[in-house]
C-alpha positions as CSV (number, residue, x, y, z in Angstrom):
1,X,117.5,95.8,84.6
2,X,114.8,98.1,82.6
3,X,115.5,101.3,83.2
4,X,112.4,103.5,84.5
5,X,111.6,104.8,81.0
6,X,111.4,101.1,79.5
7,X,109.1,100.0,82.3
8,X,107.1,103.4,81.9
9,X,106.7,102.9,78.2
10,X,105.8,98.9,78.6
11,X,103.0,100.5,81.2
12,X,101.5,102.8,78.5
13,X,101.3,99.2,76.5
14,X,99.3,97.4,78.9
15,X,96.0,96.2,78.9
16,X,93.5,97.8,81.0
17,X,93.3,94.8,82.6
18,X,96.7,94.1,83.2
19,X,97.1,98.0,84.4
20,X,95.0,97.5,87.0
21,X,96.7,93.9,87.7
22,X,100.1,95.9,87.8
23,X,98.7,98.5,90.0
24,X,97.1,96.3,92.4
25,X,100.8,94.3,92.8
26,X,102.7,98.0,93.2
27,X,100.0,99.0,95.8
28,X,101.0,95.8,98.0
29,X,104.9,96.1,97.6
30,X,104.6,99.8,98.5
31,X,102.5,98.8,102.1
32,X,105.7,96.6,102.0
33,X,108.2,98.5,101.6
34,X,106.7,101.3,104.0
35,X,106.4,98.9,106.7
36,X,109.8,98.0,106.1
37,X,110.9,101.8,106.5
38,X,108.6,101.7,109.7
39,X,110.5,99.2,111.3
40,X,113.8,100.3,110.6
41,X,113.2,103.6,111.8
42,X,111.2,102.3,115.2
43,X,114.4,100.5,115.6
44,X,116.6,101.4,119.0
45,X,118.4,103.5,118.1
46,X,116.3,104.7,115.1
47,X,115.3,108.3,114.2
48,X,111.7,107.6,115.9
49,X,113.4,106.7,118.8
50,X,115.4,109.6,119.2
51,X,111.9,111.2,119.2
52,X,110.4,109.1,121.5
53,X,113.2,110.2,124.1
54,X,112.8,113.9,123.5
55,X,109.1,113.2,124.0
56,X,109.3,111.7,127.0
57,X,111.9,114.2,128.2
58,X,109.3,116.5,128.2
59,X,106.8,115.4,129.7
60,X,109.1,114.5,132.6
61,X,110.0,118.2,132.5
62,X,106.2,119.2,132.1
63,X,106.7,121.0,128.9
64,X,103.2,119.0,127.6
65,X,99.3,119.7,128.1
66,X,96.6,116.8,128.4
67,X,95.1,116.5,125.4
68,X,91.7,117.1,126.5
69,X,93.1,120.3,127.6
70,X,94.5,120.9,123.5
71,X,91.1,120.0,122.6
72,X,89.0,122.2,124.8
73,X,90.9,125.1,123.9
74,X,91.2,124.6,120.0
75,X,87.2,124.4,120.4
76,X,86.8,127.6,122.1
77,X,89.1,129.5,119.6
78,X,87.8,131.7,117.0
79,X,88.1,130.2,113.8
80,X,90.9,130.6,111.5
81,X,90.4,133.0,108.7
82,X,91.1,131.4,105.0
83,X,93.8,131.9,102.9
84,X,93.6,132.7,99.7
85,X,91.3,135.3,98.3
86,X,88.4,136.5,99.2
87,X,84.9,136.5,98.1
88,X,82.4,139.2,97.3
């Protein structure tokens, strides 16, 4: 196998054309491989299980708000100031 710096350099030779080819192909194996990652961790067992379970632990125990409720209030707070500098 090619190491990354061999594929990287036989990139840079590509037509535009086949660039955009190559792109296109890397776009579709990535949704791949991410759904493949998806599944695994949905899995029983998985780490998004796990979460699921401490998510529905608490809103057993009553530890959640409607989200209607999150909503109305996030709307009725006073906006955030900005980070960053200021202008004058």
């Amino acid at each position: 196998m090619k190491s990354v710096l061999e594929i990287q350099a036989a990139i840079g030779k590509l037509s535009r054309r086949e660039f955009w080819k190559l792109v296109k192909w890397l776009d579709g194996k990535r949704n791949e491989v991410w759904d493949q990652e998806m599944e695994e961790d949905a899995r029983p067992g998985g780490p998004l299980d796990k979460l699921f379970h401490e998510a529905m632990e608490d809103v057993r125990a009553g530890r959640t708000y409607p989200m209607e409720e999150v909503l109305r209030s996030r709307l009725k707070a006073p906006p955030r100031p900005r980070s960053g500098r200021r202008r004058t």
